[in-house]
N, C-alpha and C positions, 0 to 999 in steps of 0.2 A: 506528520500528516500525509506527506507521499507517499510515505511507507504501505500505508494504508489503502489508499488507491491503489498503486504499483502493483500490490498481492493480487488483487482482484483482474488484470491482465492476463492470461495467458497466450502463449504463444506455442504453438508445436508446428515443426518445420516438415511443410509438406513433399509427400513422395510417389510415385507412381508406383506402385508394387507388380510385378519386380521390375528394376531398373532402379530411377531416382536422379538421371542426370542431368533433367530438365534444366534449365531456367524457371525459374518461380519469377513474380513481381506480385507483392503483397500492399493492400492499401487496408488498414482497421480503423474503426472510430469507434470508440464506446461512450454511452452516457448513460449517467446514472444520476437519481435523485434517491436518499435512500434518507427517512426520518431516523434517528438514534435517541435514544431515551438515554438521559445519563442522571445519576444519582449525586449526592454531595453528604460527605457522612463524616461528621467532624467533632472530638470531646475536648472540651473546655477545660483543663486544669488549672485551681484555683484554690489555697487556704486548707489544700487538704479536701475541696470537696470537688467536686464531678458536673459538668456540664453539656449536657448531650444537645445536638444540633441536624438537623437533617433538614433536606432538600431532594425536591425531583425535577427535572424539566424536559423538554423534547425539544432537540433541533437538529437540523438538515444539511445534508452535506450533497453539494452536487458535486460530479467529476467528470471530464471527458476526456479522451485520450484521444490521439491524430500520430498514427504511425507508418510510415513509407519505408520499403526495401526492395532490394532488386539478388536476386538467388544467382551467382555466377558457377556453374562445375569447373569444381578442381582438378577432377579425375571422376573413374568410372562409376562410384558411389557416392561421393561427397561433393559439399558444395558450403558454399559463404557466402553471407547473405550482411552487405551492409546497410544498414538501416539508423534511420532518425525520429525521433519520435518528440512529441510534446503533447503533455499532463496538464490539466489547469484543474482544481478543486478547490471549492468555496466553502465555508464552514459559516453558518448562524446558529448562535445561542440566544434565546430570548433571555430577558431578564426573567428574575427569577429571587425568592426568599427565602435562607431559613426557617424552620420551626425552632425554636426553643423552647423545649418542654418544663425547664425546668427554670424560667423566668431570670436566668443569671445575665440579660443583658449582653449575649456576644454575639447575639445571632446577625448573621449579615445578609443584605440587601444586593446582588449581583447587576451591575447593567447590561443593554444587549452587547453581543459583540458578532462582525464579522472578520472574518477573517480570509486569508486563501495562500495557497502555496503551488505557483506555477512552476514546473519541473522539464528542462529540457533533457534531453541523451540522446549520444553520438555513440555506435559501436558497429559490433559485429556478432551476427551470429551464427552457428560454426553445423554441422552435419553430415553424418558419413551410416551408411549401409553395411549391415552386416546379415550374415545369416547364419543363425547359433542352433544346432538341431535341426535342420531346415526347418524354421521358423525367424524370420524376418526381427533384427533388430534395428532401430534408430538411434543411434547414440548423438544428441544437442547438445551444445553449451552456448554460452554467450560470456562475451567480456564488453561493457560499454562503460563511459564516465556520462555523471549524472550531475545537471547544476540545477539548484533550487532557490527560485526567488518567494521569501516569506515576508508577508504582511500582518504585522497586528497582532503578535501572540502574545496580547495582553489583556486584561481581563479587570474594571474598576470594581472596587466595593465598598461600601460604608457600610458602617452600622448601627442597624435598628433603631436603638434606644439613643443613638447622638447622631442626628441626620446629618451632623455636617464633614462629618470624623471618617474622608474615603480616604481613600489610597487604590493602590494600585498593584495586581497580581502577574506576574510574567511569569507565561509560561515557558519550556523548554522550546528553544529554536535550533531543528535539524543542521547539522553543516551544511556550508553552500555547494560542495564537492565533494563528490563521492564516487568512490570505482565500482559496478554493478558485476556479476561474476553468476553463474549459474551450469549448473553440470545435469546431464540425466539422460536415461532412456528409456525407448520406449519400443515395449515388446509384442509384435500382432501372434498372438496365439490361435488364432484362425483370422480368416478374410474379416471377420464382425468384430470378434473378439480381439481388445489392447489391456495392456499395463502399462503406465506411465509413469516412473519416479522419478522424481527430480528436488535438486538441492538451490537454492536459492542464497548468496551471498551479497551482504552491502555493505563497505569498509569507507569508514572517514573517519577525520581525525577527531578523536574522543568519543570514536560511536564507530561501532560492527553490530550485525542484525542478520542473522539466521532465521533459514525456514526450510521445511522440507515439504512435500507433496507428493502425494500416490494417489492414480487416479485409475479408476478401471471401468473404460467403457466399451459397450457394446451397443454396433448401428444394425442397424434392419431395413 
């Protein structure tokens, strides 16, 4: 569920062009409400015969984020910026039914669920100046550790045709600790014009998560 949020953050470390060896102090907050429509698409096998089951529902995930750093210069291009931040994101599902088309009695009955996954991190983020062609590069990374408080990632159901016959669905719960690692730059191909790639890494035990991003904008 952090994970998720997390992606939707960006961060690119700012510069005065040319030069760069400012002191920065950065303060972000994001918030977001965003609805997700999710599906539920399930077959029954049974005596050799086939039972199809489907479901739709809509629910909402809020997130905000709260992040403070302070940019110290290392040297004449580069600088280190350590920083804190803290994620809170809330998840509701409304309840919700199968269809069962073909009357075999599996179809189940979902209750609401909320849930949330508050995520702290402590690191640093890293920046240095170059100039490749004369044309300005930014080379970023970040190394932070990541701790994740989750609630609730469980999910009740009964079924249908025997009201009383629930249990109970648990889903995947993220490690509480995880090392955050990111690499990339970013290239100004005129004053307006950037190119930004960057790699995004998240490592814990029994769980690593890859991402990459290219971003090309131009300001006016």
């Amino acid at each position: 569920m952090a994970q998720e949020a997390d992606q939707k953050h960006e961060h690119h470390p700012e510069h005065e062009l040319p030069g760069g060896a400012e002191m920065k102090r950065g303060l972000q907050e994001i918030a977001e409400i965003e609805p997700d429509r999710g599906s539920n698409q399930r077959a029954e096998q049974r005596a050799g015969a086939g039972d199809q089951l489907g479901a739709s529902f809509q629910g909402q995930s809020y997130v905000g984020r709260f992040e403070g750093g302070y940019r110290f210069a290392v040297a004449a291009a580069s600088g280190v910026t350590p920083y804190a931040a803290v994620q809170a994101q809330a998840f509701h599902t409304p309840g919700y039914s199968e269809t069962d088309l073909s009357g075999g009695g599996f179809g189940l009955s979902y209750g609401a669920m909320n849930a949330t996954d508050t995520r702290s991190e402590l690191g640093a983020r890293f920046d240095t100046l170059q100039i490749v062609d004369n044309m300005p590069v930014v080379w970023h990374g970040r190394l932070a550790w990541a701790h994740d408080w989750v609630s609730n990632p469980a999910l009740g159901a009964t079924f249908e045709s025997l009201p009383g016959a629930s249990f109970t669905v648990n889903g995947a719960t993220p490690p509480p600790n995880s090392a955050l690692t990111s690499a990339g730059a970013k290239l100004y191909i005129t004053p307006a014009l950037s190119f930004d790639a960057k790699f995004d890494g998240e490592f814990a035990s029994g769980s690593q998560t890859y991402a990459g991003t290219g971003t090309l904008r131009y300001s006016w």
